[in-house]
N, C-alpha and C positions, 0 to 999 in steps of 0.2 A: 445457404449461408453457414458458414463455420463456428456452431458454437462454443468452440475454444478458446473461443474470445474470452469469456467468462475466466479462465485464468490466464490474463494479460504476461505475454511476454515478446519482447520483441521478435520477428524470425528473422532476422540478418541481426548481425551485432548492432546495429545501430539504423535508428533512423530518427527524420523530425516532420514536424509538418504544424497545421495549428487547424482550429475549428473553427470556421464562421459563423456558425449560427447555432440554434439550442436544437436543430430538427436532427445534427451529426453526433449529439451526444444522449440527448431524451429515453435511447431505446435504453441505458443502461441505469436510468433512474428506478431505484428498491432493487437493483440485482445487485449482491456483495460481491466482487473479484477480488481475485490474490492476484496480487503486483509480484508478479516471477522476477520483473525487468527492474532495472534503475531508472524512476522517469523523473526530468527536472521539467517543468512547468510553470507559463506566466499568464496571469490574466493580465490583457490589459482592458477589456471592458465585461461589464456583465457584473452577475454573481454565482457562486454555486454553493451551496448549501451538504454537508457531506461527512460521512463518520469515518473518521482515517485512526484505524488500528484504537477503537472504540472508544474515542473521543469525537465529540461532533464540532463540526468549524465552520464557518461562514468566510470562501474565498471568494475578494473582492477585488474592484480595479487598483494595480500595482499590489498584489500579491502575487507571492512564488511560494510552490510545494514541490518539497519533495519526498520523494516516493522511494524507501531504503527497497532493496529485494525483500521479497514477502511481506511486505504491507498489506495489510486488507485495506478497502474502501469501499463505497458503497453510497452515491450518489442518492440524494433526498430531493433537491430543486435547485431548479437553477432558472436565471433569467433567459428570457427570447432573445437577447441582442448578447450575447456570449461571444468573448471572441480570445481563446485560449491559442497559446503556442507551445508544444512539447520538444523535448528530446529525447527516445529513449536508449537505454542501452540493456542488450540482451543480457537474461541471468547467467550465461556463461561468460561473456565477455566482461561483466562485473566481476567476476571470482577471477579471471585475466589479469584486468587490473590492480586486483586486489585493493578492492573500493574502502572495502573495510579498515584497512591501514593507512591510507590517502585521507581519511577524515575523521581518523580517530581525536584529534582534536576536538571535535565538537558534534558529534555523532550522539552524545545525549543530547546535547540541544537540537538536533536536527529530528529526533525521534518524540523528544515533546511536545518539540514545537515545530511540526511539519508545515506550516502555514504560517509565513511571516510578512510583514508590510515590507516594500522599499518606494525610493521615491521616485518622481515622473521621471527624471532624468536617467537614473539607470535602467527602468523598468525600458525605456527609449531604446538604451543602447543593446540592451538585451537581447530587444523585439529586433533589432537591426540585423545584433547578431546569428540569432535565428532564421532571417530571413536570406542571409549569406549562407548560411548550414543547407540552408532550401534548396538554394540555386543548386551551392556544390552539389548535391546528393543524388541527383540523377546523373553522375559519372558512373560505371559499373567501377573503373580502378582506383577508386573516390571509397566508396561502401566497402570494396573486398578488400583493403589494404588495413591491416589492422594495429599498422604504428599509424597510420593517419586518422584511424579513428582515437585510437588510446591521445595520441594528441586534443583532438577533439575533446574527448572525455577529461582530460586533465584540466582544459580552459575550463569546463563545464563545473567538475568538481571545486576546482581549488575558487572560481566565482565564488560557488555557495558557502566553501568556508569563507571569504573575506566577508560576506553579506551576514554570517552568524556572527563574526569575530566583533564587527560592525554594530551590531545590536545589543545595545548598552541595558537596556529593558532586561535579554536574555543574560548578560552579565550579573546584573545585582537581583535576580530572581531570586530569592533564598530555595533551595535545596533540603528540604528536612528530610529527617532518616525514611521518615513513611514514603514518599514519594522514589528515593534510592533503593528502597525493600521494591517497591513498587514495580518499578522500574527493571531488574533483576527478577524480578519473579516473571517478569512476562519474557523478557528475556530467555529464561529455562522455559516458558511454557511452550513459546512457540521453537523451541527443541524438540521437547521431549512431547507434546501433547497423542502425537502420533501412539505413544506406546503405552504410558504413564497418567491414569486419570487420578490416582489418588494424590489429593494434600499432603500428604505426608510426605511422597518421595519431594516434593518440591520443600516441602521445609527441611529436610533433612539436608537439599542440594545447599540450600542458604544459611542452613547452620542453626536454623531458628526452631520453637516450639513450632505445631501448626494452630494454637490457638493465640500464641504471638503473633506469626505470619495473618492470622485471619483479624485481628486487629490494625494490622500496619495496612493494609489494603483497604479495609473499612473506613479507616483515618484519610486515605492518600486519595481514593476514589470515591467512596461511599456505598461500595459492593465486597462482596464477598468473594476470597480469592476461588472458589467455584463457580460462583454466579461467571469470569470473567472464561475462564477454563472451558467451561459451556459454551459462551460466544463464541470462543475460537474453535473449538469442535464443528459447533454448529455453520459457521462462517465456511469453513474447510467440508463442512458435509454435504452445503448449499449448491458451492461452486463445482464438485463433482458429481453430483445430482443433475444439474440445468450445463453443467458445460463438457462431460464426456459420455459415451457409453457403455461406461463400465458398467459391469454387473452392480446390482444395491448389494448381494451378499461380500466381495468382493472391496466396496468400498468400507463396508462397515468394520470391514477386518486390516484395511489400511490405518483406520481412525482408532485399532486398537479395540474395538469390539472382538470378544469371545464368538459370539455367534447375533444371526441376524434379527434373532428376537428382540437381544438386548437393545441394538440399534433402533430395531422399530419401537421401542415403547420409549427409549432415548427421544427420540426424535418424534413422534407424536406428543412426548408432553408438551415439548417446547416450543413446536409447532404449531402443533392445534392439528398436525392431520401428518400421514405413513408419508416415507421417503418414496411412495411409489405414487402416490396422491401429490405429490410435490414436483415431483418430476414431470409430471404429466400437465401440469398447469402452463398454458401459454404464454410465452413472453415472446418479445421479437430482439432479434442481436442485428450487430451490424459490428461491422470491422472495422478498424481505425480508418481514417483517409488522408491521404498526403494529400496535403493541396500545395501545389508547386507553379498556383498563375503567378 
């Protein structure tokens, strides 16, 4: 089995399908991925319990998530009777798109608020629409045609802004500076985390002290903007650890470690055990599955 799964990206531009049951997703419960892809996503039965870009949420029947490229997530529980529908679109054909421009509108609310409620009737039309996506998808000149997918894609996106635009909640949320500082800082982090571990260059990117910056974080989350810097290292040190075979010296030096010492005492504290003890621990993977009855 391909554990490359572990960093989710679609391998054709596009695909869809859904999950019937909790035995096709279980294997990925406690393993964190990076969402390489764009995926748009609807429950309509079940729950799933899950920490998307280190906030934890509870999706429920008629919720949709979506999943920006490089999103971490990291599945906690979920119910036996689950019954999810995806879409996703590869990290290249996102930057195609140019996703990021398509929904700049509301791309902070889509990054806070990954997990939003909507009601039975469009969650309905959704699942319909989905299920048309299904059928089409086993054409080969369906999948390779990549203005019939960017069509695709643009139903897909522009849905989810009229379902943000829609959400009067997400409207009159107030916005304080702590949560914009906030916002923005992770922003640069998951830029620069690769090269950049000190505070400093991150307050200097936002203009601020770093004991301002370590206040406005504190306020916005109630962590420390390293405490958060650490997660996403460690998130990213996880996912190359349990999902390639790269060399541990190798990775430690992509994450911006000097040498593989630093990395192992890095990652033992936070741990509790070496990136070679880590790797080595059993999990079972499994690959997406299209179900197309």
């Amino acid at each position: 089995m391909d554990k490359q799964i572990i960093c989710l990206d679609s391998p054709t531009d596009f695909m869809v399908g859904k999950y019937v049951s909790a035995n096709e997703i279980k294997q990925y419960i406690g393993i964190p991925c990076k969402i390489k892809a764009g995926v748009f996503i609807l429950c309509m039965k079940g729950y799933v319990r899950s920490t998307i870009n280190l906030s934890e949420y509870k999706t429920t029947k008629y919720n949709v998530i979506t999943l920006t490229p490089n999103s971490y997530i990291q599945v906690h529980e979920m119910s036996d009777d689950i019954l999810i529908y995806f879409a996703a679109f590869s990290s290249d054909f996102m930057s195609y798109a140019n996703f990021l421009k398509s929904t700049m509108s509301c791309l902070s609310s889509i990054y806070r608020h990954p997990v939003i409620p909507i009601s039975q009737n469009m969650s309905k039309l959704i699942a319909s629409f989905y299920d048309l996506l299904r059928r089409y998808a086993v054409y080969p000149n369906i999948v390779s045609n990549k203005e019939m997918i960017k069509a695709i894609f643009t139903i897909c996106s522009q849905g989810i802004i009229e379902l943000y635009d829609s959400k009067q909640l997400l409207k009159k949320q107030e916005r304080t500076r702590y949560t914009e500082i906030y916002q923005d800082f992770i922003n640069q982090a998951l830029k620069h985390y690769t090269a950049e571990h000190n505070i400093s260059f991150y307050a200097d990117r936002l203009g601020l002290t770093p004991s301002y910056l370590a206040t406005c974080i504190k306020k916005a989350i109630g962590q420390t903007p390293l405490d958060v810097l650490t997660q996403i290292i460690l998130i990213d040190a996880k996912v190359q650890l349990k999902g390639t075979n790269q060399e541990i010296k190798n990775i430690a030096m992509e994450l911006g470690f000097n040498n593989l010492s630093f990395f192992n005492r890095f990652f033992r504290k936070h741990v509790g055990m070496t990136p070679q003890e880590y790797r080595g621990k059993q999990y079972t993977y499994s690959c997406y599955q299209k179900d197309f009855s």
